[in-house]
N, C-alpha and C positions, 0 to 999 in steps of 0.2 A: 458578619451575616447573622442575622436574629434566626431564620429558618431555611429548610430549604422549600421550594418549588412545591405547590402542594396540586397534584390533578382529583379534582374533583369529579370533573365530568369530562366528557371526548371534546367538548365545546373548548377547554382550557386547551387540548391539544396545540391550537392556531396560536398559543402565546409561546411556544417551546419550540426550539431548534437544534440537534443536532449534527454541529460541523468540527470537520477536521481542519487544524494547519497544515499545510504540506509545503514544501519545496526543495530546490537544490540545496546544498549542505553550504552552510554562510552565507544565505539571503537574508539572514535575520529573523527569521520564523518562531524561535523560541521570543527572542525579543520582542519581536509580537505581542506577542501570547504575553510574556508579562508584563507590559502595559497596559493589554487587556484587562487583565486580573487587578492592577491595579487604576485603572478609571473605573472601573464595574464598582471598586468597593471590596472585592472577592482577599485582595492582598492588602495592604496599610504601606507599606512600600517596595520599592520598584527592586526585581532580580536582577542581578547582570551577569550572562552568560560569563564575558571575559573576566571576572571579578570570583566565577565559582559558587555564587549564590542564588541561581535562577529557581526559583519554586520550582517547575515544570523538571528541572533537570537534579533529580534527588539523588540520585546512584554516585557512586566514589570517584567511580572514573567517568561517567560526565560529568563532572562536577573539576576534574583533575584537567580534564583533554579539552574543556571546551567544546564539547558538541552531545547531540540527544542521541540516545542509544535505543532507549526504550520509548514507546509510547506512553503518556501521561493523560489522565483525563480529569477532568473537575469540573465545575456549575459555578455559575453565575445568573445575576438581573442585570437587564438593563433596559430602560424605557418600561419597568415592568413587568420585562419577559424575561423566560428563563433559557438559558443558552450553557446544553452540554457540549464543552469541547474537547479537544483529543489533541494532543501538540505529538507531531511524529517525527520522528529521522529523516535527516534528510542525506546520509549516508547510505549510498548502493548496499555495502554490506549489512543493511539493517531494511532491505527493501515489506519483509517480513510485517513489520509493524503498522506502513502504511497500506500494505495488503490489506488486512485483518482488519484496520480500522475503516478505510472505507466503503467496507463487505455490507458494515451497519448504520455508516451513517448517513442523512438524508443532503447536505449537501457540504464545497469546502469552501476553503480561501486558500489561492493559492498565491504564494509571496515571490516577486522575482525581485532581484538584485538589478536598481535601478540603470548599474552602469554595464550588465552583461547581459540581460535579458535572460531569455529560454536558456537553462544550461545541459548538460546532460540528462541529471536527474530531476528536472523539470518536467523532460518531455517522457521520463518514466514515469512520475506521479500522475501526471496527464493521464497516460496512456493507462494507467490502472483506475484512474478513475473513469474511465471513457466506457471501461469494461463494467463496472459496475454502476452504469450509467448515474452518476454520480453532479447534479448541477453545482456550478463553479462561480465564483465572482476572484477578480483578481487584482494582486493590492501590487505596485510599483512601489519598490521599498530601498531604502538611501536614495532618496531624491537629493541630500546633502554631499553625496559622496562627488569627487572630481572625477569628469568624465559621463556623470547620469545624464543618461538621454532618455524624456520619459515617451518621444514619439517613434524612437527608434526599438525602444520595449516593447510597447504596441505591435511595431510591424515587425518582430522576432515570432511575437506570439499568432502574429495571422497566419507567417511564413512557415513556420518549423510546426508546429501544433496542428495547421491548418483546422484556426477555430475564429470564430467570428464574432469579433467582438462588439463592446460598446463604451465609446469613451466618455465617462462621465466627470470628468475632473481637467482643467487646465491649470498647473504648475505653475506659481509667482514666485519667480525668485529663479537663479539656479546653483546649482551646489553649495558652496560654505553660503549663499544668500537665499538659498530657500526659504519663503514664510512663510506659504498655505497652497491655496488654489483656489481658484476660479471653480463654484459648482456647477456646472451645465443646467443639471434638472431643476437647484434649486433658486438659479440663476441669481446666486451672491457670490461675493468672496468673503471666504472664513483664512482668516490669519492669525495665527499660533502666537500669542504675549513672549517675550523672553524669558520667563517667568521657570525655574529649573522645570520644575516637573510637569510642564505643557498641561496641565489640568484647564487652563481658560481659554477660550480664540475670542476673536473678534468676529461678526458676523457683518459684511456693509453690503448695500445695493453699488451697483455704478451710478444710479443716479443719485442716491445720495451725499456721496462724493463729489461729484457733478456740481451738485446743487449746493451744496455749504461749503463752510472749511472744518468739514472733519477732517484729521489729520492721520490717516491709517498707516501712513509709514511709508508709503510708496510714493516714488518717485515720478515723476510726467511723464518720462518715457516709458516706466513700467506699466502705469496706467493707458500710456496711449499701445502698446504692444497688447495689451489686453483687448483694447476695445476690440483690436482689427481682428483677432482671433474667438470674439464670443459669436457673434452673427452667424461667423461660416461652422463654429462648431456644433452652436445649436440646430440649425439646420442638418448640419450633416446625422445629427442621434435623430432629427426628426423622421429624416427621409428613410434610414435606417429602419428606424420599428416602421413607418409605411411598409416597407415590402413585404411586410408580416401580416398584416391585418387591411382590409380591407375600407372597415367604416372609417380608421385611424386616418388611412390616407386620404378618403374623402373627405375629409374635416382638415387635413393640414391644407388640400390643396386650392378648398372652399374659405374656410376662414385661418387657416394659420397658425391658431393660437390653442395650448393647452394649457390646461391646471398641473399643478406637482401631482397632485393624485391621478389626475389621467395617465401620463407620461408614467408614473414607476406601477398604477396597476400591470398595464401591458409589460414593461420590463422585469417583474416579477414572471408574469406568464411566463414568457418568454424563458427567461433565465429556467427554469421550473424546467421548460420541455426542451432545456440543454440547447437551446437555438441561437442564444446569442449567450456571451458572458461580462460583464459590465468589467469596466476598469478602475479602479480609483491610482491617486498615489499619497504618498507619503513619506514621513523617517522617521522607523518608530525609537531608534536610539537616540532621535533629536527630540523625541515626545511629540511630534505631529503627524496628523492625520489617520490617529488609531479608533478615537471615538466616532470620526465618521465612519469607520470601516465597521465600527461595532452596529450604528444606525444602519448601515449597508446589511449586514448579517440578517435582519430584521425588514428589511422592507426587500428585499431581493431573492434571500433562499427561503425553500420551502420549510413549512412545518410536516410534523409527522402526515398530517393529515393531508398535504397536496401532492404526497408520493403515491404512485399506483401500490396496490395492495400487495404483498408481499407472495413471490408465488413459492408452493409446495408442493409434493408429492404423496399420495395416499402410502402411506406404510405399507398394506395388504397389496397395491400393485407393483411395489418395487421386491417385491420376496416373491412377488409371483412370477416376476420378470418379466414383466407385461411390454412387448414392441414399445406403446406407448402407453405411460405410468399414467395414470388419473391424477390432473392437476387441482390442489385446491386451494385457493386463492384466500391468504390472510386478511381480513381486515382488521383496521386499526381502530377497534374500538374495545370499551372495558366489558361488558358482557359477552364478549365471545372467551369460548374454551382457551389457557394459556397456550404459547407458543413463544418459543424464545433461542434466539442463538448464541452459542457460546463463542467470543470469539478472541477471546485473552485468557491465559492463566496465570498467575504471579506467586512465587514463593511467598508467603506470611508465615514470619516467625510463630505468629500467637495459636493459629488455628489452621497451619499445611498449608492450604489453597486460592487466594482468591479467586472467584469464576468471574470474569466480565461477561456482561449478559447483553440483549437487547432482546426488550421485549416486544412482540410484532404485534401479539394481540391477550386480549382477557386484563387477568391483576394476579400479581405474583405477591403472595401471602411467604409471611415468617413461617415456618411449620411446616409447609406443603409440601406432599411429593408427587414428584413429575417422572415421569416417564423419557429414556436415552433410545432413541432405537436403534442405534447403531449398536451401544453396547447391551443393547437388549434388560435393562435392570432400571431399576427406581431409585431417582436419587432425592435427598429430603434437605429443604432448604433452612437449613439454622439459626442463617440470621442473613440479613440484607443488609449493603452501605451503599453510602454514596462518598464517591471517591473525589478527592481533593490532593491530585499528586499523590504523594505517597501516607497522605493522611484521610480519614474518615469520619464520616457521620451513620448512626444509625437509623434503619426504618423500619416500617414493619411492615410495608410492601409496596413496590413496584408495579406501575402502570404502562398499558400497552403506548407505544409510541417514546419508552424513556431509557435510558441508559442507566445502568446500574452493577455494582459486583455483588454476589452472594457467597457465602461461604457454607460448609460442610458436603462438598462434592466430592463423590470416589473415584467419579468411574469417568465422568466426562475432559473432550480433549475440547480443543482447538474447532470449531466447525462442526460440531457437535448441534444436532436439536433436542432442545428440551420441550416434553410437550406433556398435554392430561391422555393416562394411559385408555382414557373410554375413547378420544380422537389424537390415534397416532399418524401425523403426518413429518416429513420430513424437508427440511427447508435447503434452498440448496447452500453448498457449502464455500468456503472457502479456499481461491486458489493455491497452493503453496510452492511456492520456488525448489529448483532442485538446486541442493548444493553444489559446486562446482571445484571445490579445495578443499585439499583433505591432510590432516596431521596422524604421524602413529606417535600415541601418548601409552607412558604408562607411570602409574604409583612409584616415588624414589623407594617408599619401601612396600614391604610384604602385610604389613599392620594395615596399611591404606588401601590396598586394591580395591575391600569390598566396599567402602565406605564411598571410593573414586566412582566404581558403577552404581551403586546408588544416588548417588549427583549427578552420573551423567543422566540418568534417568528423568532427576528430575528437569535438568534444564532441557531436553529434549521435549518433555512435558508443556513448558513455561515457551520454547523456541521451538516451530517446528523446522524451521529453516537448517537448524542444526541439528544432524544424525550420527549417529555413533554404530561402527560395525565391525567385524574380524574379518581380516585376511583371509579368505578362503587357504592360500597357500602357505604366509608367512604364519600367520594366525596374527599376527600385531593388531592391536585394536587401533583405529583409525578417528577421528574427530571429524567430519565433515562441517563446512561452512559456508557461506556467501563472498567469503573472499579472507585477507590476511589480516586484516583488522576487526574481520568477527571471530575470527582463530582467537588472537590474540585477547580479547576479550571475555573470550570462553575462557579461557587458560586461568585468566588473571583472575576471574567469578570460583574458580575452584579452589583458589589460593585462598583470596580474600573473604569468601562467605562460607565455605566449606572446611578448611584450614587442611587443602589439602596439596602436597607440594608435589608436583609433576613433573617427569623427563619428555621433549616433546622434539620430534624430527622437524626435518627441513619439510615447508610447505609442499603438496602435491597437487599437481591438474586433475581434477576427477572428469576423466575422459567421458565417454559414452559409447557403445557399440551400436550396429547400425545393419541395415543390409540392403542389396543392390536391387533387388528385384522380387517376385511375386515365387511363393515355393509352398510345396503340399510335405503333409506327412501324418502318418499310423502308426498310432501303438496300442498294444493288448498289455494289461496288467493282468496276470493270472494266479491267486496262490490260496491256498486250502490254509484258511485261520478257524480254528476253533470249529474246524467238523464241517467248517460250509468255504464255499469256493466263493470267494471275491474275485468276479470277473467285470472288464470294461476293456471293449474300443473305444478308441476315439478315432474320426480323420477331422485333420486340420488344414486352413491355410492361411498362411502368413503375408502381408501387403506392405507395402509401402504408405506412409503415412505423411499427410502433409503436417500434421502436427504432430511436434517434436517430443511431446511431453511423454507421460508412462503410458505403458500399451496399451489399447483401446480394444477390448472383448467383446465379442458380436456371438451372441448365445440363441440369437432369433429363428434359427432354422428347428435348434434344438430343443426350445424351451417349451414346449408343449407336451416333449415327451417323459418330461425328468421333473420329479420333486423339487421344490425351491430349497432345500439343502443339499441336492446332490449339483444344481446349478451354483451355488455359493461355493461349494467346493470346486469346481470343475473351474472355475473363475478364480478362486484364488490361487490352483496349480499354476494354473496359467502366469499369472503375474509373477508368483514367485523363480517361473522358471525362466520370466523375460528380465528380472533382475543380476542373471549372470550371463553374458554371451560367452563364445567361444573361443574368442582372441583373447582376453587377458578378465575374465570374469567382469566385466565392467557393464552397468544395465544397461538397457537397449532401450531406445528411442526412436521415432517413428516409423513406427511396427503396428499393425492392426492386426488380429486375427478372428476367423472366424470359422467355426464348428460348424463341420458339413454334417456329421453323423455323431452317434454315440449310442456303443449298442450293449446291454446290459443283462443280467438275468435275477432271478428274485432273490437271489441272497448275494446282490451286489451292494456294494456300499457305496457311502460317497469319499469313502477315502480312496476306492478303487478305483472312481472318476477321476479323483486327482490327481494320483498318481497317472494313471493312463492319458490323462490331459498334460503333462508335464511332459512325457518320455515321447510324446506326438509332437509336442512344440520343440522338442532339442531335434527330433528326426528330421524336420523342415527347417530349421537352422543350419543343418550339418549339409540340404543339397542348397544351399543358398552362398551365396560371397559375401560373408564378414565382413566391414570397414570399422573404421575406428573416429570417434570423431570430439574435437576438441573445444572447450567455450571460447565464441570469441567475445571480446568486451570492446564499445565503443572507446575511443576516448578523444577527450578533447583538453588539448595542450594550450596556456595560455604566453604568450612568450614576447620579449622586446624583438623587435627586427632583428638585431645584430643577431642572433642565435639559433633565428628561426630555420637558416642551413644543415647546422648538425642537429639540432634535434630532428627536422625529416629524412634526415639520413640514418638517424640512431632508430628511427621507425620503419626508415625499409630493413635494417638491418633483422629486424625482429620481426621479421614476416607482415610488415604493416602494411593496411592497404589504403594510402591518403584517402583519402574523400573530399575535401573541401578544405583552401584555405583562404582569409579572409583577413583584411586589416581594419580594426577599428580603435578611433583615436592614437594612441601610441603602441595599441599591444596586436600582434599577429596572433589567430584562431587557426589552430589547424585541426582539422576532426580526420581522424584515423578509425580502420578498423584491426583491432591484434589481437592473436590468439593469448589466451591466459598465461601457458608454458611460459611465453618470453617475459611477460610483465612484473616476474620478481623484482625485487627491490626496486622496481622502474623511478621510484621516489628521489632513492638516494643517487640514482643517474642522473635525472633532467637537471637538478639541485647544479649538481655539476657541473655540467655542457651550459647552463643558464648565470654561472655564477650565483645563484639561489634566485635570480628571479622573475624565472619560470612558475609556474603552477599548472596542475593537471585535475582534471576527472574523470571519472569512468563508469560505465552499466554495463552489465550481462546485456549483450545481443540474440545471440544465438550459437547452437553448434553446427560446425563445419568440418567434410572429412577431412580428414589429417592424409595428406600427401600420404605414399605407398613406403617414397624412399625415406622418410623419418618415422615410420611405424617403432623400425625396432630400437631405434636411441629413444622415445619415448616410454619406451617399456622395458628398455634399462635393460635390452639385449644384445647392445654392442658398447 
């Protein structure tokens, strides 16, 4: 690469895309991505995950395990445009990474495994991107493998996603005989040379085949299977975008006939306002059909500039506590005020931090300080790069619409807005998972303790997925995670880049507390500091919450009467106190509360808010019923017939609740729902019962109460 990407003007924006890879874990997603990097030019030769060499996959132990851990990001050309991408996990315990990346980016690709379609964590990267309205095109990948069904993927992903797609690709060949496909739109077939490194295809018409004796490789009846399947497929994408568009359908049904540029204008639109999502396929470990997926990137997902503007919140309305905050709408262009979100951090040996950034709007200058409202301070930016894995280029600034890391940041996390302190607005942020398992660690010796919390700090910094806290009771400092394989992970990060060697307990379910019904309560903090009486009521009440996440504070009756720092406080009592319930300190989950009163005098503080907001929330806790409640995680067992008996027996055994089971080609699908508690070593079981081979996956669902009569064996009180 001679330079990188240079924006001049907002007009350059339309040649710039930022997408993410995403899918289930062994769709081939990294491999991808480096055939990408290597047809672009961006690599000189090809990574291979199973080999341990994958650019994308730079860390010890991806590189050791074979799978991505971390998110990666890097730039490339192609066709002359520039394309920032993000290759992410596709490991549940690592859900954290695809969060965070596509919070920023404008659209993805998402890879499915040609002979399993939708897998678990398919339909969770979906589902995150769904949330972060996020437009998609999606690539059918080991078309080579035994078993790849590439119509049967198709109707996994209409079925289980319930998304609507559009097929743009007919498959020639199938498995060990894959050689391209049939293009719908561009109405050729492109067929991949034998040639190792797939760098050339063949491009023919049918009727130039027809017509001479070119010799493409295919056989009469490959060819005549072809023909019968172009007519009804072209038709079928035509009739498709018809129900979209109006003049489209008056033209198919008048004349019939479009150009390639008609057909993928509207299939961009479309793709764009998430209404349909295109298909292609491919094998990107057989070196086919990556370059079309790259020309796909480029003619289907939007650039910065065809996403709606990024929405904000006025600074001054959200301190003021405003019902509702005054929204202010980013646009992407370079003469507006910066604006920018944080939404990676990464250890760097050279200089502490890397900040991954996206910037929404303005130009991010070397030197410049911006404005954190959250941590309320000014941070100044050092120096600018642009990321290539785990290596760099420098710059000396950063344009609205572009992805980039900065370095010399103090203060800023995870979801963080950067912005100019004359317009401080706030952008919204980023979801973060709660952890769900938890470890007690501590330092083999007494020399390492502080150096241990110092690392934990910062990978908590770098991860927000992962939290560290003390025992209210035991006092044991605890690890929390995404599951046993980000434990374990963590562990091995404190060993290997820290040098620090740790004792670590048996995994733990990190429960959640919970409550049955709607309950009131009052507290008065009263007490004479320094000559003046810090007094505060509060009444409060406590609800039932359809979402599960951290408690939801409703300050609206009261906020009119109370400083925006005595409401900042009054808000954080509150949370902090819903972070321990009453059955075994474990935080509560959907809980809403809301502040009927709050009565004050002139030498009240807002620490007296806090406190009296805290001792009102345990008071309305204490006349409510307590439950306890535990993660469950889908999962989905893959298994030969013969075994498929004791494994759903090994699943009701463990509180499993079947859901769905399913034969395709030789292997039985069975999707279960199980609580976490049972699913230790579940690994080294199935192995067993399956003679090894079995294979499983699994996502965080949801939490669920935990039966009355297992309360106390979960809590280690019988």
């Amino acid at each position: 690469m001679s330079s990188l990407f240079t924006l001049k003007k907002s007009e350059d924006l339309k040649r710039l895309r930022n997408i993410g890879v995403m899918a289930h874990i062994d769709a081939g997603k990294t491999t991808t991505t480096e055939r990408i990097l290597y047809y672009s030019g961006r690599s000189h030769k090809i990574g291979e995950v199973h080999d341990g060499n994958a650019i994308m996959d730079w860390m010890e132990q991806e590189q050791e395990r074979g799978i991505t851990i971390t998110s990666a990001a890097t730039s490339l050309f192609w066709n002359n445009q520039s394309i920032n991408i993000i290759d992410t996990p596709g490991h549940v315990d690592f859900t954290i990474e695809v969060e965070r990346s596509l919070r920023v980016l404008d659209g993805g690709v998402v890879v499915f495994d040609g002979v399993n379609g939708v897998e678990a964590q398919s339909e969770t990267v979906w589902r995150q991107a769904n949330r972060y309205k996020v437009p998609r095109i999606c690539f059918i990948n080991k078309m080579d493998r035994v078993g790849a069904d590439y119509l049967e993927s198709i109707a996994s992903i209409e079925k289980k996603l319930k998304a609507k797609t559009l097929t743009l690709h007919i498959p020639i060949g199938k498995e060990a005989d894959f050689k391209g496909f049939y293009d719908i739109v561009l109405q050729k077939i492109l067929l991949w040379k034998n040639e190792e490194l797939g760098k050339e295809y063949n491009i023919y018409s049918i009727e130039d085949i027809k017509n001479s004796s070119t010799n493409c490789g295919l056989s009469d009846l490959e060819l005549k299977n072809l023909e019968s399947q172009i007519n009804k497929s072209r038709n079928n994408l035509l009739e498709n975008l018809s129900d979209f568009d109006e003049n489209f359908m008056e033209k198919f049904l008048t004349e019939g006939n479009f150009s390639e540029e008609e057909i993928k204008k509207l299939i961009r639109k479309l793709t764009c306002e998430q209404k349909v999502f295109p298909v292609l396929c491919g094998s990107a470990f057989k070196n086919k059909g990556v370059q079309t997926l790259l020309d796909a990137i480029l003619d289907y997902l939007p650039n910065p500039l065809d996403v709606p503007p990024a929405e904000s919140f006025s600074l001054r309305s959200l301190q003021k506590k405003e019902e509702n905050p005054k929204v202010v709408l980013i646009k992407t262009d370079f003469k507006e005020p910066v604006v920018a979100l944080v939404f990676k951090l990464a250890k760097d040996s050279f200089s502490g931090y890397l900040t991954y950034i996206r910037v929404y709007s303005g130009v991010l200058k070397e030197g410049q300080s911006l404005f954190n409202p959250r941590a309320q301070k000014k941070e100044k930016i050092n120096k600018i790069v642009k990321m290539h894995s785990n290596s760099r280029q420098e710059l000396k600034e950063l344009k609205a619409g572009d992805i980039g890391a900065v370095i010399g940041l103090k203060f800023s996390v995870t979801g963080d807005t950067l912005c100019e302190a004359a317009n401080p607005v706030v952008l919204e942020s980023i979801n973060l998972p709660l952890p769900v398992i938890s470890v007690a660690i501590e330092a083999k010796s007494t020399a390492d303790q502080k150096k241990m919390l110092e690392a934990l700090d910062q990978l908590q910094k770098e991860d927000p997925s992962c939290q560290v806290k003390t025992h209210s009771e035991t006092a044991q400092l605890l690890l929390y995670g995404m599951g046993e394989l980000h434990l374990e992970i963590l562990i091995d990060r404190l060993l290997r880049e820290y040098k620090i060697k740790i004792n670590a307990g048996a995994p733990q379910v990190s429960f959640r507390e919970g409550i049955t019904k709607s309950s009131t309560g009052q507290a008065v903090f009263e007490k004479e500091i320094a000559e003046k009486l810090h007094y505060a009521k509060v009444k409060l009440e406590i609800n039932l919450s359809k979402d599960k996440g951290p408690l939801f504070v409703d300050l609206s009756a009261v906020s009119k009467n109370l400083l925006p720092e005595f409401l900042e406080s009054l808000e954080n009592g509150l949370k902090e106190a819903a972070g321990a319930g009453l059955l075994a300190s474990y935080p509560l989950v959907g809980v809403s509360v809301c502040v009927t009163q709050v009565d004050i005098t002139e030498d009240s503080s807002a620490m007296s808010v806090k406190v009296a907001g805290s001792l009102a929330f345990r008071e309305a806790l204490k006349s409510n019923e307590s439950i306890l409640m535990e993660p469950i995680f889908k999962l989905e067992v893959r298994s030969p017939g013969e075994f498929i008996g004791a494994i759903i027996g090994d699943l009701n055994s463990r509180r499993g609740k079947i859901q769905n089971t399913e034969m395709k080609e030789d292997l039985n699908f069975v999707t279960a729902e199980v609580p976490l508690y049972h699913l230790f070593g579940y690994a080294t079981n199935v192995r067993s019962l399956s003679q090894g081979r079995a294979s499983f996956s699994m996502e965080f669902l949801d939490y669920n109460v935990v039966p009355k009569k297992l309360i106390d064996k979960f809590l280690g009180r019988v």
